[in-house]
N, C-alpha and C positions, 0 to 999 in steps of 0.2 A: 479646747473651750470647756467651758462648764455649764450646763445646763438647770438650771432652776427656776420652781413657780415664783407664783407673785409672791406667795407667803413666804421667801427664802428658804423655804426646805429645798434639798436637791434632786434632782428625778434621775432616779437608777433604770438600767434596763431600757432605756427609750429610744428608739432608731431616731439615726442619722443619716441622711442623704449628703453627700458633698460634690463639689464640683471646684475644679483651678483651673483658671482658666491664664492665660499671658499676654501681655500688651509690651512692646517696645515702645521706648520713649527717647527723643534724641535730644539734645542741646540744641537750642533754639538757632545756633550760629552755623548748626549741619545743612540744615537747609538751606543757607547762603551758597553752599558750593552745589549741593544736592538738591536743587529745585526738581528736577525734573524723575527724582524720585518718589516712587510712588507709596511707600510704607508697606508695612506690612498689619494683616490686619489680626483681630481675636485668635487667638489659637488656645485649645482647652489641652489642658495638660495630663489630666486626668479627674475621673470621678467613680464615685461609689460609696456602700454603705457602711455604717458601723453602728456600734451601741455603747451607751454612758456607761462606766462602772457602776459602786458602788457608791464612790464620791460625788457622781455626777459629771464625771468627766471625762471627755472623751479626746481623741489623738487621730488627727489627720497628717497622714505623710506622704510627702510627694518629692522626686526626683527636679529639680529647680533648673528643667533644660532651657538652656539658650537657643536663639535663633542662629541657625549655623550658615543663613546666609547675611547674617549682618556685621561687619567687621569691628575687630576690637577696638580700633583707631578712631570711631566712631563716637567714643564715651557714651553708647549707646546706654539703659537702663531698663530693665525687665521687672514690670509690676507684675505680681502673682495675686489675683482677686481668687480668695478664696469663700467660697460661699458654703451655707450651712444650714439645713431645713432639719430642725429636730422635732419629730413626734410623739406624745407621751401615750402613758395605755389608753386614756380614752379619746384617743386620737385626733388630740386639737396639737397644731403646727406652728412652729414659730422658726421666723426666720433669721441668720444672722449672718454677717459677711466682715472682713478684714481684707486689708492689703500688706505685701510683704514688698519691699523695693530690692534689688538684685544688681550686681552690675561688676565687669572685669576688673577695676577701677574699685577704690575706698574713696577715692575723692571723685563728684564730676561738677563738670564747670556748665554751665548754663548763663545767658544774656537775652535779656527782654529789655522792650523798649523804654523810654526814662530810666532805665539801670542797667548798668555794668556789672552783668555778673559773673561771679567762677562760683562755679557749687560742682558740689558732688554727689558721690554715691553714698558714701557713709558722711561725707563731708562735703558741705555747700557754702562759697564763697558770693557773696555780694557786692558790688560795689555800686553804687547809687549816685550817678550826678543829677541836680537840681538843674539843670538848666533852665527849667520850664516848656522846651519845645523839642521833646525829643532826644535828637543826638545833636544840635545843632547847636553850638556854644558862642556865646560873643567872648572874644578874644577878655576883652580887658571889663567882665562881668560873670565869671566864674565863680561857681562854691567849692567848697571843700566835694572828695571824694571818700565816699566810704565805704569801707571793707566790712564786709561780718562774713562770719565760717559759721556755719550752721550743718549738723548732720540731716539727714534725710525724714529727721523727725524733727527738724526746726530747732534745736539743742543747741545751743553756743559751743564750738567747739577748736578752741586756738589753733594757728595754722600761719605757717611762715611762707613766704613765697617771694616771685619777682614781679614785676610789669614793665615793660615799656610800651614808648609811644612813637609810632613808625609813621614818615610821612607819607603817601601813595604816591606813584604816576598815575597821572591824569593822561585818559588820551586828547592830544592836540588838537584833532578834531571837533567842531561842533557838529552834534547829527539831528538829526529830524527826527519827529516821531515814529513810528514803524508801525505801518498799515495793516500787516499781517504779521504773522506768526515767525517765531526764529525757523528759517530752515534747518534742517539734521543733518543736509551735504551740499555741498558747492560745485558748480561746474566750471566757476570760475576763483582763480586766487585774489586773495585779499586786493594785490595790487592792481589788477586787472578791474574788479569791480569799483573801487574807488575810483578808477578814472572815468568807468561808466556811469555810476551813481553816484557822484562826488558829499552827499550830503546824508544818503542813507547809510543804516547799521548794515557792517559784512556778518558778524555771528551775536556778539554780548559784551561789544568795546563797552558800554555803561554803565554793566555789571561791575559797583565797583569794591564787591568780595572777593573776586579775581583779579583786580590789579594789583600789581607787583609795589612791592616797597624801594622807595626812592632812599632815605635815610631815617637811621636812627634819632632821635630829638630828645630821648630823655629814659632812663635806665633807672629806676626805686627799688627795692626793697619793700615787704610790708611784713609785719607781727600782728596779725590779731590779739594777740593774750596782752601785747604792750597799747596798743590804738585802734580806732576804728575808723579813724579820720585824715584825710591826706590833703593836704592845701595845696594846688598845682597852680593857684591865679601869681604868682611871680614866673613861674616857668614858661606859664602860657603864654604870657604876652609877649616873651621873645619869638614865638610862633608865627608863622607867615598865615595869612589864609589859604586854607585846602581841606582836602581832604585825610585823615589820620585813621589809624586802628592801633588800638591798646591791644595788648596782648601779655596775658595774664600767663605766670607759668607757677604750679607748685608741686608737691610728691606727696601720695599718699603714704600710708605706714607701711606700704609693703613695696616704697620705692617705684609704682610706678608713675612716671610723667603725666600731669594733666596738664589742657592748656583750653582758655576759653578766648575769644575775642570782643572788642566792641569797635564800631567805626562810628565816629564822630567827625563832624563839619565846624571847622571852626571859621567865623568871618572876624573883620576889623569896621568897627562904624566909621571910624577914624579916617577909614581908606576905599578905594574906588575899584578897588581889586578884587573880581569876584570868584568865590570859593570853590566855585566849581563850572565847569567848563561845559554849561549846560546853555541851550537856547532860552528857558528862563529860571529864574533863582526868584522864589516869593516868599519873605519872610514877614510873618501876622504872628501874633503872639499875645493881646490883649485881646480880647472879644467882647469885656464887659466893661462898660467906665458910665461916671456920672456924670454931669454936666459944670463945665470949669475943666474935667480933665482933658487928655489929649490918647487917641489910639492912633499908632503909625502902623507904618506897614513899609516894605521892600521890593521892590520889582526891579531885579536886573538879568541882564544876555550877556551872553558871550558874543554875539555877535556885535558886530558895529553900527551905530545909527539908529537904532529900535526905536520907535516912539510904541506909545500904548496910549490906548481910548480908557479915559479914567469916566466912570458914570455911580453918583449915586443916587440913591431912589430910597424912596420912605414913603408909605401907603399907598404904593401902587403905583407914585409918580416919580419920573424923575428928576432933581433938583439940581444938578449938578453935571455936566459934562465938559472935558477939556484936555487936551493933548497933553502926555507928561515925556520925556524922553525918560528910560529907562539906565537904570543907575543905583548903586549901593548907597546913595543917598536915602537917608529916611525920608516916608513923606507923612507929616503928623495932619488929624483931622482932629477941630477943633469939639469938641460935644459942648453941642449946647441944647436947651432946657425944651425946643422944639423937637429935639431928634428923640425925649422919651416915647416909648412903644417900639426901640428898636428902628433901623436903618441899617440897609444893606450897600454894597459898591461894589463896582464889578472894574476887572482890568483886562481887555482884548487887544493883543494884537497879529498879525499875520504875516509870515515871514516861508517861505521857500514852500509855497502852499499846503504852512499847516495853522492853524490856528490854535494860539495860547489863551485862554482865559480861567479867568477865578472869581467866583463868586462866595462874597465874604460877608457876614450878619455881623453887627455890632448890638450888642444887647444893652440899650439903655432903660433898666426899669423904672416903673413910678415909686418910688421910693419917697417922694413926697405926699405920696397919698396913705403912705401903709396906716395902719391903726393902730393904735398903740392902746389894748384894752388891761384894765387892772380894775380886780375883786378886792372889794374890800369888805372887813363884816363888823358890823357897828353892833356893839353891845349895851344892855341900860340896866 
């Protein structure tokens, strides 16, 4: 660093304090397998003093250890915060700090929610679907997919790679919610509990970062340096409803393999087949509309026969109540010019004694009342 007053001259001679301290960082998709790990936390690397030359400048050096209980296979990343308290002769303090990013890997892949991402360590891969709700896609209402390589300092950075799109096994099973806690050991085997508890979880059947891949569905190529954008809505719609995970593979410069992942939900409005094998499936997706428009919504089971208590309510009362059977069918609410100030609706029902419900706000504002003010300045 370099150390200077306000006036831009440089201050020679003036102690420095430092401190490194180290943070592990992991891909957001590690803790899909590794929930139950617990991180690791600050650890200082080293600290101590020194003084500016002549230039004003001074040289902090530090040994860039890694955590030696966190494995490579991890695409783990190691931020070095290094921090810097310079004092001049009349001993007024100024403080300054930087990050340095670290990691086995040139490339790491990373994924957060509304995007698909692969990034790296030197290099960071994007990929960004628009769905609007998440990972949960309609079948035949798909955007484009897009790729960017970015290094660890946001830089555009081309970068070749694969992806495909794997479809899951589902367990056959429907379960009930789970009252308490995953146990850490069993006194009884999988099959023996099942016939005891026919409707509860044996360990993390629903965990569905741990389910195994059924088939391959679709194998690309991407070039960042040639596009950034990947159009899969012809592909998709050959897709059944379920469950999928992309899976992202490319190589940094020094050849070793990264890989990140994304799991995405795809349904068909078109069809009564629901996408996952859950006791209930609720899809909302609008939350704000004017009056004329229409908000729907989705409530389906896996089980058979469901009805649900449809209720909705607007200023405290309720307006609305009536039995819907539950089903991949949409159910549209009309907005009209009463429901301004917002209205909410609630969907309950109760099956193998657990109870499902959601409660959902529709934001209708007065939009008819807004003001519309404009200055004007008259001159003579």
């Amino acid at each position: 660093g370099i150390a200077k007053a306000y006036a831009g001259n440089v201050i020679d001679g003036a102690k420095v304090k430092y401190r490194v301290v180290r943070n592990v960082n992991y891909p957001n998709w590690y803790w899909w397998y590794r929930s139950y790990y617990g991180g690791t936390s600050e650890t200082e690397i080293t600290n101590g003093e020194t003084v500016t030359n002549d230039t004003g400048a001074y040289v902090i050096k530090f040994k860039a250890l890694p955590d030696e209980s966190v494995s490579k296979e991890s695409y783990a990343t190691y931020n070095y915060q290094i921090s810097a308290d310079v004092t001049d002769i009349n001993g007024e303090t100024h403080s300054t700090q930087t990050n340095i990013t670290i990691g086995y890997q040139s490339l790491q892949l990373n994924i957060s929610s509304y995007v698909i991402l692969i990034c790296t360590c030197l290099v960071g891969i994007w990929i960004t679907h628009e769905s609007g709700k998440g990972y949960i896609i309609e079948i035949n209402n798909s955007k484009p997919i897009r790729i960017l390589t970015t290094n660890l300092n946001g830089i555009d950075e081309n970068t070749k790679g694969t992806f495909a799109i794997y479809k899951l096994k589902q367990p056959q099973k429907i379960f009930r919610n789970r009252l308490w806690t995953q146990p850490d050991r069993h006194s009884l085997t999988k099959e023996e509990y099942y016939k005891t508890f026919p409707n509860d979880l044996y360990a993390d059947e629903t965990n569905k970062y741990k389910w195994e891949k059924d088939s391959k569905v679709l194998d690309k190529t991407f070039d960042t340096g040639i596009k950034k954008e990947y159009d899969l809505s012809n592909e998709l719609k050959s897709f059944t409803p379920g469950v999928y995970v992309i899976e992202a593979n490319c190589k940094d410069k020094f050849g070793e393999e990264i890989k990140a992942f994304e799991y995405i939900t795809l349904f068909d409005k078109n069809s009564n087949t629901i996408p996952e094998q859950v006791a209930e499936w609720f899809y909302y997706t609008k939350t704000k509309a004017e009056p004329g428009e229409k908000v729907s919504y989705i409530l389906a089971s896996a089980y058979p026969n469901v009805n649900y208590l449809f209720e909705q309510e607007q200023a405290g009362k309720v307006a609305t109540v009536k039995t819907i059977a539950a089903s991949m069918k949409s159910n549209d609410i009309q907005i009209e010019e009463t429901h301004r100030g917002n209205f909410s609706f609630h969907t309950t029902f109760i099956k193998h004694n657990r109870i499902y419900t959601h409660n959902s706000i529709v934001t209708v504002p007065y939009t008819n009342k807004e003001l519309d003010i404009q200055f004007l300045i008259i001159t003579h």
